[in-house]
C-alpha positions in Angstrom: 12.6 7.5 195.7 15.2 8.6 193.3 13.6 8.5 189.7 15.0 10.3 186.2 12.1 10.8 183.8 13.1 11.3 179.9 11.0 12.9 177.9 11.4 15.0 174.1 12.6 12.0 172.0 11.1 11.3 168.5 11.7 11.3 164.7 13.2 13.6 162.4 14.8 13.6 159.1 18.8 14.9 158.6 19.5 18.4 159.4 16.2 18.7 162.2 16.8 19.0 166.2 14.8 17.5 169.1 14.7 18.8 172.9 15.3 16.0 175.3 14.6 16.9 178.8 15.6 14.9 181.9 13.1 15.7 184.8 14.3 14.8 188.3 12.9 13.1 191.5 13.9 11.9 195.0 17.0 14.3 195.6 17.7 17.6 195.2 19.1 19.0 192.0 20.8 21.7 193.1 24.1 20.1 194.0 24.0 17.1 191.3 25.4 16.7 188.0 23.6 14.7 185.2 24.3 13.3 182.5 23.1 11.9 179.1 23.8 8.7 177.5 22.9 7.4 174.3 22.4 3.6 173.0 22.1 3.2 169.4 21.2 -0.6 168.7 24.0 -3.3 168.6 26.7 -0.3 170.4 27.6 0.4 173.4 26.1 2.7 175.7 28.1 6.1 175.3 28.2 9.4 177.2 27.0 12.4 175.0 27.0 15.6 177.5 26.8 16.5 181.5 26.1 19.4 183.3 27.3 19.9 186.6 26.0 21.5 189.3 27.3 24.9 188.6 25.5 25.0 185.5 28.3 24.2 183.5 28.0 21.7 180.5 30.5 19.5 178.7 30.2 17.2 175.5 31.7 14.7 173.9 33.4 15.3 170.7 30.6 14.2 168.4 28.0 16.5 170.0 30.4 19.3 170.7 28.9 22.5 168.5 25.4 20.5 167.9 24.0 20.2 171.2 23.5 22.3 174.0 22.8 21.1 177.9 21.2 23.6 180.0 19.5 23.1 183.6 16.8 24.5 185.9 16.9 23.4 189.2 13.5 25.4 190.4 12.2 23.2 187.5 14.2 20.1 188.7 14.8 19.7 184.9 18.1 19.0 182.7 17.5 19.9 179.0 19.3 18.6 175.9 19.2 20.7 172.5 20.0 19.1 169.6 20.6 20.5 166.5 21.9 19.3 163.2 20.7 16.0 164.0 22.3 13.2 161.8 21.1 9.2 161.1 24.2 8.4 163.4 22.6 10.4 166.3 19.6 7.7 166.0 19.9 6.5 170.2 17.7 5.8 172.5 18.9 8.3 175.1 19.1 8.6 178.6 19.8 10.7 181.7 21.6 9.6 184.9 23.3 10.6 187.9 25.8 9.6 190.6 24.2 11.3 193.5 26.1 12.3 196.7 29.6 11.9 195.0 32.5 13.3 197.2 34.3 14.3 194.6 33.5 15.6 190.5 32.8 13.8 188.0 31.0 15.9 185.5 34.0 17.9 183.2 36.4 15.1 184.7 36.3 12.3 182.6 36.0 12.2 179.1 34.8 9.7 177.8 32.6 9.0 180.8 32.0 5.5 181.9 28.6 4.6 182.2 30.1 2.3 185.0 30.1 6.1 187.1 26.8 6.5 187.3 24.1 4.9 189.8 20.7 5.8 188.6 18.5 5.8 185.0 16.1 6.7 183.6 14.4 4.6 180.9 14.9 6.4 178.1 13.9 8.7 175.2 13.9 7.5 171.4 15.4 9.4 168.6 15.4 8.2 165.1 16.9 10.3 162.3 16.3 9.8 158.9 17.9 10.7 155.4 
């Protein structure tokens, strides 16, 4: 059974940084990209970083130079560092996957859709404060 486990989330005041880390289950991670998501409350659900399967990560421009997305596969683990956290970071966050895609996604689209991916997790909180 394909499950995506968040974990790291919490609160922190302006200026602080949080590890989020995405543990996976079900599927090998080896050959999969993953992504994270973030929700803040009354938005839409927006793509924040993905690492593909070579290890490589990408960001969207209002993470680019704060976070950092790094992998271990022996660990089945996809980690997201986040520094210089800001009140507009506050998100519930999320990792999710595509699986078995044919072709790339990860470092193909940006934005990416949420609409790409097939499976969730259920989430990590972060609140930042002033």
């Amino acid at each position: 059974q394909v499950r995506l486990v968040e974990s790291g989330g919490g609160k922190v005041q302006t200026g602080g940084s949080l590890t989020l880390s995405c543990a996976a289950f079900g599927f090998s991670l080896d050959y999969e990209a993953i992504a994270w998501f973030r929700q803040a409350p009354g938005e839409e659900r927006e793509w924040v970083s993905c690492s593909s399967s070579d290890g490589s990560g990408y960001y969207s421009d209002s993470v680019k130079g704060r976070f950092t997305i790094s992998r271990d596969d022996n660990k089945r683990t996809v980690t997201l560092q986040m520094t210089d956290l800001e009140p507009e970071d506050t998100a519930m966050y999320y990792c999710a996957t595509k699986l078995y895609s044919s072709r790339p996604w990860c470092g193909v689209y940006n934005p990416l859709s949420p609409s790409v991916m097939a499976y969730w997790g259920k989430g990590t909180r972060v609140t930042v404060s002033t």
